[in-house]
C-alpha positions as CSV (number, residue, x, y, z in Angstrom):
1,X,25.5,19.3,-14.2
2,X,25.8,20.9,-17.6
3,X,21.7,21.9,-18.6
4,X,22.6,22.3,-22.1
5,X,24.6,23.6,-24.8
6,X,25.4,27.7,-24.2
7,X,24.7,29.3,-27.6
8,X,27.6,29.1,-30.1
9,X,29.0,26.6,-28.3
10,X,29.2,22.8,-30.2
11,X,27.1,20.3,-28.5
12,X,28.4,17.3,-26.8
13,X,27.4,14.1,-29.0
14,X,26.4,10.8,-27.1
15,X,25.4,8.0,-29.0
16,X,22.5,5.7,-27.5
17,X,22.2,2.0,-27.9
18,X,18.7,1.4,-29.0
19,X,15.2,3.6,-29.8
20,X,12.6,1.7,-28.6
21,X,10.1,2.4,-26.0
22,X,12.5,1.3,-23.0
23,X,15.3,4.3,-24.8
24,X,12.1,7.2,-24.7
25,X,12.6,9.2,-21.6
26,X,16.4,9.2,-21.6
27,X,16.5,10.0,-25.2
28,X,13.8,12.9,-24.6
29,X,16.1,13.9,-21.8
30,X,18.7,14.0,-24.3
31,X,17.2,16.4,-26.6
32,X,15.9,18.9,-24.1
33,X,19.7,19.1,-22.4
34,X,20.6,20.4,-26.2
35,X,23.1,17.1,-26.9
36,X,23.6,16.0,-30.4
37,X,21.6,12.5,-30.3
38,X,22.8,10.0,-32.6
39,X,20.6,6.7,-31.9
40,X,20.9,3.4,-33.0
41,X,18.5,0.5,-33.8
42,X,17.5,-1.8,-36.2
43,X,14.1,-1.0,-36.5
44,X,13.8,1.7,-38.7
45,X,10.1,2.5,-37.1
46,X,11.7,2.7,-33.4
47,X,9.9,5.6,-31.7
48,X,12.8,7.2,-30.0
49,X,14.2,7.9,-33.3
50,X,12.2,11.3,-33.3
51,X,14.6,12.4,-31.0
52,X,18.1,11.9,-32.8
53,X,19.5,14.4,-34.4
54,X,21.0,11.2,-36.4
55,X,19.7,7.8,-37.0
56,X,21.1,4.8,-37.5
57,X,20.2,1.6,-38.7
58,X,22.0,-1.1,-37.0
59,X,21.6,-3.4,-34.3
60,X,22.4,-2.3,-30.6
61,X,24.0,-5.4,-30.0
62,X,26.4,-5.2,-33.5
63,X,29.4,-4.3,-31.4
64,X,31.9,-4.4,-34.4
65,X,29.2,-1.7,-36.8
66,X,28.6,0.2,-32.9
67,X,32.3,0.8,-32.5
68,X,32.8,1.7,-36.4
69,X,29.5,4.3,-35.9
70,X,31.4,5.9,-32.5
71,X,34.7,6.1,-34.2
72,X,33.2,7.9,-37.5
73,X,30.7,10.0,-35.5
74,X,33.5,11.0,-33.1
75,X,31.0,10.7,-29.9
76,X,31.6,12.4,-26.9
77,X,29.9,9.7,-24.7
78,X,27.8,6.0,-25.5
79,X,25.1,4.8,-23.6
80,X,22.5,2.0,-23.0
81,X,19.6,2.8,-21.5
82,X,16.4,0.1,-20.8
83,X,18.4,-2.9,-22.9
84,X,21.4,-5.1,-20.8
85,X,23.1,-6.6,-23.4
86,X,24.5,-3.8,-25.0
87,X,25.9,-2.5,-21.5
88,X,28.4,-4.8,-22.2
89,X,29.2,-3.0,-25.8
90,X,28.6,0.4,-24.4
91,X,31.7,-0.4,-21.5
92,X,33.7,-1.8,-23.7
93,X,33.9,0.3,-26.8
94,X,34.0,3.8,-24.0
95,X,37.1,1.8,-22.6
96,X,38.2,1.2,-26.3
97,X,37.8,5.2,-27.3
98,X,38.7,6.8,-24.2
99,X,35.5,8.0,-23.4
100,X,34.2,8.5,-19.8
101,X,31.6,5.7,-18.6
102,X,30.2,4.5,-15.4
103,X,31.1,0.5,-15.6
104,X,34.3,-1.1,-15.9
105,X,34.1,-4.0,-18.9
106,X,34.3,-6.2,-16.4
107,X,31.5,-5.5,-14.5
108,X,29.4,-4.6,-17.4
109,X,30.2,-7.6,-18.3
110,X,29.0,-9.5,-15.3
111,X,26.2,-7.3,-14.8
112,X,24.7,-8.8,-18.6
113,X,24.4,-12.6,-17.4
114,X,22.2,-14.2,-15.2
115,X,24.6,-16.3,-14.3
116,X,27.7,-15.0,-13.8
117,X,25.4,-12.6,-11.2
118,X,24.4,-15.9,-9.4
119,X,28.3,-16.8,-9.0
120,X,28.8,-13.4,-7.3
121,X,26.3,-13.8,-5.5
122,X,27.1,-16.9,-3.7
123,X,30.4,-15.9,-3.3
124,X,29.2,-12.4,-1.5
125,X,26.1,-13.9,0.4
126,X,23.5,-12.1,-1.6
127,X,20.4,-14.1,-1.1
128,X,18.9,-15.2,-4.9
129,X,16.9,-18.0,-5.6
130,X,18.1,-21.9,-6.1
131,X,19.4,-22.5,-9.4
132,X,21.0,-25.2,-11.4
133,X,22.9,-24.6,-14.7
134,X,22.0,-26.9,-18.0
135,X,23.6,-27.5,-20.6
136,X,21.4,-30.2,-22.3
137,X,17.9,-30.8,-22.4
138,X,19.0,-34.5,-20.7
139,X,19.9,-32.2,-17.5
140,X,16.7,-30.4,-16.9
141,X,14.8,-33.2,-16.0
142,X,17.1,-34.1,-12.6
143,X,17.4,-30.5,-12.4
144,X,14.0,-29.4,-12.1
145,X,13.4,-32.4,-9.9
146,X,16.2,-30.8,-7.3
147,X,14.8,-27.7,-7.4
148,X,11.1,-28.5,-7.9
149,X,7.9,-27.4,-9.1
150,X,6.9,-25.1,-10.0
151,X,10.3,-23.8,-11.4
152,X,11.8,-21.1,-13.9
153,X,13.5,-22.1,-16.9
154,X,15.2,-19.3,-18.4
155,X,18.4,-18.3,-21.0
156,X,20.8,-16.4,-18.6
157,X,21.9,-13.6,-21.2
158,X,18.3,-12.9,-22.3
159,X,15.7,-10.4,-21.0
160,X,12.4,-9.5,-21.7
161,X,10.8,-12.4,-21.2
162,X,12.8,-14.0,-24.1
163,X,13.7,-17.9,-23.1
164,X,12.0,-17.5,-19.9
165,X,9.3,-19.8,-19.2
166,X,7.2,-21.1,-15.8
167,X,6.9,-24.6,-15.6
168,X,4.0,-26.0,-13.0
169,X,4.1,-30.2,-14.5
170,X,7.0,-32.1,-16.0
171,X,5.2,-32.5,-19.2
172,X,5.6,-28.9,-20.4
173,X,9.9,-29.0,-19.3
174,X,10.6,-30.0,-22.8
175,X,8.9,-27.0,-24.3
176,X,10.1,-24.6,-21.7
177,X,13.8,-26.1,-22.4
178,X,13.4,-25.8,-26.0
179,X,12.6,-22.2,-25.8
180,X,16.0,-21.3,-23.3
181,X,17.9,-23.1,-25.4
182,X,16.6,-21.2,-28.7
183,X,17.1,-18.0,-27.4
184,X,20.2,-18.2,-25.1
185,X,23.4,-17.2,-26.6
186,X,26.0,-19.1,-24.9
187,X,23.7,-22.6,-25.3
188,X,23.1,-23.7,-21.9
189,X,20.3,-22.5,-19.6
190,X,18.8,-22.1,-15.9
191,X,16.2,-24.1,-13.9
192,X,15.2,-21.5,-11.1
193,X,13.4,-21.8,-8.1
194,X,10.3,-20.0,-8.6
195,X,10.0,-18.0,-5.1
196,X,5.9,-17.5,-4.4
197,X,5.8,-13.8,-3.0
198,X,5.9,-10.3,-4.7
199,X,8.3,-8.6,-6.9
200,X,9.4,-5.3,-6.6
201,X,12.2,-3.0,-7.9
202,X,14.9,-1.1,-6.3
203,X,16.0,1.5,-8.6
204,X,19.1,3.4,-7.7
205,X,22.0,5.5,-8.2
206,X,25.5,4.5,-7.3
207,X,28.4,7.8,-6.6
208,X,32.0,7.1,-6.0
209,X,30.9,3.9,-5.0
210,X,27.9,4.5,-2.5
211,X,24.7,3.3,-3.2
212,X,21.3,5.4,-3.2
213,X,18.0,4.1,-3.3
214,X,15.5,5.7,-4.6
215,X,12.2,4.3,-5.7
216,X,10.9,1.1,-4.6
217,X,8.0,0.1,-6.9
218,X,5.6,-3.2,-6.8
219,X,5.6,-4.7,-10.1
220,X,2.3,-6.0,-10.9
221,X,2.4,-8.4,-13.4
222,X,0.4,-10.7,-16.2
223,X,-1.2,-13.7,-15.8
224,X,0.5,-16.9,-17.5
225,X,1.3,-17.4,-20.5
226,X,2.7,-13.8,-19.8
227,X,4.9,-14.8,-16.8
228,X,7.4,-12.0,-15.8
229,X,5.5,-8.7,-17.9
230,X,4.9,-5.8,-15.7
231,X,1.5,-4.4,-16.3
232,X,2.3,-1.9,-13.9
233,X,5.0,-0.4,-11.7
234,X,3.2,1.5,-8.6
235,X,5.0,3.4,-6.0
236,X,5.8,3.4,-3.5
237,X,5.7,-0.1,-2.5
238,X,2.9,-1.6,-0.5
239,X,5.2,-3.7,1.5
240,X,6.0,-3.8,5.3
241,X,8.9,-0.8,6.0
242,X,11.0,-3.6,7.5
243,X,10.2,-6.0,4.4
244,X,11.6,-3.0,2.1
245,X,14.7,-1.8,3.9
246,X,15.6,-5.9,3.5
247,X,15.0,-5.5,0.2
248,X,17.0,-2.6,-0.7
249,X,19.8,-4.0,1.4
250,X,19.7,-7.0,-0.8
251,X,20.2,-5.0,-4.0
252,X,22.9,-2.6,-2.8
253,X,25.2,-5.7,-1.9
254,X,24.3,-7.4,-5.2
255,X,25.3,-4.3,-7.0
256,X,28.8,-4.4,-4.9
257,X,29.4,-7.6,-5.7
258,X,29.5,-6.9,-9.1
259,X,31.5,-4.0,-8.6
260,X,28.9,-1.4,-9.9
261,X,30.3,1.6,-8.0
262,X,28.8,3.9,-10.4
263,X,25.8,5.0,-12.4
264,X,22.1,3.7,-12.1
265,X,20.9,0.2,-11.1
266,X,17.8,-1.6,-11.7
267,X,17.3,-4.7,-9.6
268,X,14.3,-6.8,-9.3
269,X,14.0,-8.3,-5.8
270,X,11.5,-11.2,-5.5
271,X,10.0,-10.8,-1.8
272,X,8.6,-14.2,-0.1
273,X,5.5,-14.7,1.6
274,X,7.2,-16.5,3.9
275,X,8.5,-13.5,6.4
276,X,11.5,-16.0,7.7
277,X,13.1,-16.1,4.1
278,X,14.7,-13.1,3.3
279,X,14.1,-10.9,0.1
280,X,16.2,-12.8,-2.7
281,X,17.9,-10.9,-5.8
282,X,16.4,-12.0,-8.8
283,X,19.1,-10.0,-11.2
284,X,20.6,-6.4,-11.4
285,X,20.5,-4.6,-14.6
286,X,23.7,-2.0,-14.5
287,X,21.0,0.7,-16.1
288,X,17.8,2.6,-15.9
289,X,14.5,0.3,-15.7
290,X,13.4,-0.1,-19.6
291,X,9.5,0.7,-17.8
292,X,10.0,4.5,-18.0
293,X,11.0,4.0,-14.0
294,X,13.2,6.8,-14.3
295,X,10.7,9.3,-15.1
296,X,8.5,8.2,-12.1
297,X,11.3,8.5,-10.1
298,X,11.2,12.1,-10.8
299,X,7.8,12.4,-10.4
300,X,7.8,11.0,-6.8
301,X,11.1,12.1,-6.0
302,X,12.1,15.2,-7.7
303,X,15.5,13.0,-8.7
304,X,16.8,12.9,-12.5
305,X,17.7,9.7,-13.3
306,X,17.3,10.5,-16.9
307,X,19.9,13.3,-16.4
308,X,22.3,11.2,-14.0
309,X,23.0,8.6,-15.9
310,X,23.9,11.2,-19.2
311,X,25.9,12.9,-16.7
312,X,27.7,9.7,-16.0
313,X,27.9,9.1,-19.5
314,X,29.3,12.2,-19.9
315,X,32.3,12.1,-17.4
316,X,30.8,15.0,-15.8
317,X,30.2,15.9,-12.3
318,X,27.3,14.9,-9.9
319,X,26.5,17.5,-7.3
320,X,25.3,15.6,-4.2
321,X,22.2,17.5,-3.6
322,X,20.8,15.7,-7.4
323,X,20.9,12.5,-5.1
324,X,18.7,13.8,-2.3
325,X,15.2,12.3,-2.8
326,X,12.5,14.9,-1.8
327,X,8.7,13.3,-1.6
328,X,7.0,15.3,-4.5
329,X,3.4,13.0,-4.5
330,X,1.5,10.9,-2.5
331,X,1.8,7.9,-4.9
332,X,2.8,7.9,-8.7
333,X,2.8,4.7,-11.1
334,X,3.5,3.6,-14.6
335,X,0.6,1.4,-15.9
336,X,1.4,-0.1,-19.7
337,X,-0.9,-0.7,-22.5
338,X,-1.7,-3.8,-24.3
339,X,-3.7,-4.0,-27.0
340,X,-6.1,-6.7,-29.1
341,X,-4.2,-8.8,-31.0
342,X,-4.4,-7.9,-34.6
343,X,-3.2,-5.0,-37.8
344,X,-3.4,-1.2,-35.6
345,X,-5.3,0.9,-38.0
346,X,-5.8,3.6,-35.3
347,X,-5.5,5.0,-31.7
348,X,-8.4,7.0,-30.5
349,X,-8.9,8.7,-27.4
350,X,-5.8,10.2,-26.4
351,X,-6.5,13.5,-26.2
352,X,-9.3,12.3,-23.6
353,X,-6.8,10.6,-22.1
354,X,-4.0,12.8,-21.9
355,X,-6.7,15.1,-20.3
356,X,-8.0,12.9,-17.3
357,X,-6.8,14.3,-13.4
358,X,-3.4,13.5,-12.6
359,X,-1.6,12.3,-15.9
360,X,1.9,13.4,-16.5
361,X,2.0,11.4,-19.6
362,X,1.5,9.3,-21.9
363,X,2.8,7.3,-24.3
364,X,1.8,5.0,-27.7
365,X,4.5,2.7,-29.0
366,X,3.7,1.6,-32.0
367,X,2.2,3.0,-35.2
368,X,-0.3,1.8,-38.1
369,X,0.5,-1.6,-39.9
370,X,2.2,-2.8,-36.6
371,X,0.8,-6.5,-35.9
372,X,0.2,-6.8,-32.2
373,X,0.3,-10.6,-30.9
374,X,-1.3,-12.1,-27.8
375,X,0.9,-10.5,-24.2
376,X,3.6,-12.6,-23.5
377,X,6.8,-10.4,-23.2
378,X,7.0,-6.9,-22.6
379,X,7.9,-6.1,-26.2
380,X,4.1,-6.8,-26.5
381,X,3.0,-3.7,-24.6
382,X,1.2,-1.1,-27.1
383,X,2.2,2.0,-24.8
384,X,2.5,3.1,-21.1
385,X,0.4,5.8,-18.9
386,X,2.7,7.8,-16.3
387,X,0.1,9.3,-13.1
388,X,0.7,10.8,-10.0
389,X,-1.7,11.0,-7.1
390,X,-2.3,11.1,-3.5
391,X,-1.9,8.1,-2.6
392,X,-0.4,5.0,-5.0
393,X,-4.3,4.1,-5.2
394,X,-5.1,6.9,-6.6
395,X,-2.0,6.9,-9.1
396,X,-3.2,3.5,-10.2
397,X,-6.9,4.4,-10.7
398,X,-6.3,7.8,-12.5
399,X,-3.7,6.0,-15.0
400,X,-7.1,3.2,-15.5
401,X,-9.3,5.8,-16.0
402,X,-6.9,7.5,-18.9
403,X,-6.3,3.6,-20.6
404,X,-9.8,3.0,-20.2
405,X,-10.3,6.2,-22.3
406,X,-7.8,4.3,-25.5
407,X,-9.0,2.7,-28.1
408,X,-6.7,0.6,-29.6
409,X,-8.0,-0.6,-33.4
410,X,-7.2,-3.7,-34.8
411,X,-7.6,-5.6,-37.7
412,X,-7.1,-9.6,-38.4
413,X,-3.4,-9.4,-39.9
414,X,-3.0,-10.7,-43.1
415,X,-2.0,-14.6,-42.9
């Protein structure tokens, strides 16, 4: 793997799809390897952006200004890293330009809708929850009473927690219908079995078509109305050995049967309580996690995913030992931020926190004037804490001793 640009040599150009908080590390990673960094999102505050070399001002999901920007910046490789959408746009314009990438259109393609993943996995025998498809809010009713309740309603090309709501009593369908409907792009939705059990994440690597797991995290999550946010990722996984290796078996076949032979995974894996019912696939995202995942899989592991999937994007070659996992910590965990509703005026305390035992780093989203809202999607989260310890126990109380040392100040926003 090329470590960066020799001196007097021009640097390779890749353009990333997006500079928000899920875009830091690779972008980071980006920098430091000496690549010319051209990023692209709408927001012009987008944090990531103090890594490009060149910003630009568009949408990550504008495919028709994305492939004008590539053309006219003459990039050397395009990636999306943390957002699924434009994985699609990323596959498609690389295929377009000539340009290496890891994914075929096609299954970047699949890989960016819920359902189109649910029809693959049926047809491969990838266990995933029950679901029914709607394309009317006269559907969900009978739909909902198949599957049952509690159930998921959800838009099956969104992430994030957009168009994805819980729904424990038939008198808050309607509402939970409205919102898939509002936020799905093709105008139909899902009613999901909601499976009662843990979550967890299999994040992974795929080379010339074989897959390697790597770190296997518990996602701990918000209470409703938040349904779905992570509030922390903690590794390694608390679950039974046996319970795992089901798990990761799960995701490696869902990422074959969307033909993913290539470049990293991210697949959440919903776990029952029930030990007869096997792990189900909840989705695969043909990327690195969006919760800085890839940095705490080198901080347990000692493996670059940040660096791996550039590579990728890169057309350049992976040297098998960069896949071989090597047990750096005890336990390691990413623990997000929220913060109280309201104007931020200020931050205080980082240095404090940045300072406590065991914190590789840490990280603050947003800056003053932003208007925080109450947690219901991940876009909520003010900033993330990455910590290492002995055990995942102690990973998780070191990274709640450095948030507990943030302030987060807040004002009533202006009506």
């Amino acid at each position: 793997m090329v470590e960066g640009a020799p001196p007097g040599r021009i640097p390779k150009r890749i353009l990333v799809l997006g500079a928000g908080p899920a875009q830091l590390g690779l972008l980071a990673a980006a920098r430091d390897r000496g690549l010319f960094v051209i990023a692209a999102d709408r927001d012009p505050a987008a944090p990531g952006f103090r890594y490009a070399d060149r910003r630009a001002i568009i949408s990550a999901e504008d495919e028709a200004g994305i492939d004008r920007l590539a053309g006219a910046e003459r990039v050397d490789g395009i990636i999306s890293p943390g957002i699924d959408w434009p994985v699609g746009i990323a596959a498609r314009i690389a295929a377009r330009y000539g340009l290496p990438h890891p994914l075929t259109p096609a299954s970047a393609t699949l890989s960016t809708s819920k359902l189109r993943q649910r029809e693959r996995f049926a047809e491969a025998g990838v266990p995933h929850p029950r679901y029914r498809v709607c394309g009317s809010r006269d559907d969900s009713a009978a739909a909902a009473e198949e599957i049952g309740l509690p159930c998921v309603v959800k838009a099956p090309d969104r992430q994030g927690q957009r168009g994805l709501s819980v729904v424990e009593e038939p008198g808050s369908l309607p509402a939970a219908v409205s919102q898939a409907l509002a936020a799905s792009r093709v105008g139909g939705f899902l009613v999901e079995e909601l499976i009662d059990g843990r979550e967890i994440t299999v994040n992974a690597f795929s080379r010339g078509g074989r897959y390697h797991p790597l770190t296997v995290t518990d996602r701990l999550t918000a209470e409703l109305p938040a349904f779905g946010v992570a509030l922390a990722h903690a590794w390694p996984s608390s679950l039974e050995p046996a319970r795992i290796g089901a798990a990761i078996q799960a995701a490696g076949a869902a990422a074959a049967a969307l033909g993913i032979e290539e470049g990293p995974t991210y697949t959440q894996v919903l776990v029952p309580g029930d030990d007869s019912r096997p792990p189900a696939v909840g989705e695969v995202a043909a990327r690195l996690g969006g919760g800085h995942d890839a940095e705490l899989c080198l901080a347990a592991l000692g493996v670059d995913l940040n660096g791996l999937a550039l590579a990728t994007a890169l057309g350049e070659e992976i040297e098998p030992e960069a896949l071989e996992p090597v047990e750096r910590v005890g336990g390691a965990c990413v623990k997000f931020l929220v913060a109280p509703a309201g104007e931020l005026e200020s931050v205080d305390g980082i240095e404090d926190a940045e300072a406590c035992e065991g914190i590789l780093d840490l990280r603050v989203y947003r800056r003053p004037g932003h208007v925080f809202g109450e947690l219901r999607r991940g876009s909520d989260r003010a900033g993330a804490v990455i910590a290492v310890g002995d055990s995942r126990e102690q990973a998780l109380e070191r990274a709640q001793r450095a948030a507990d040392s943030l302030r987060f100040n807040t004002v009533a926003a202006a009506a």
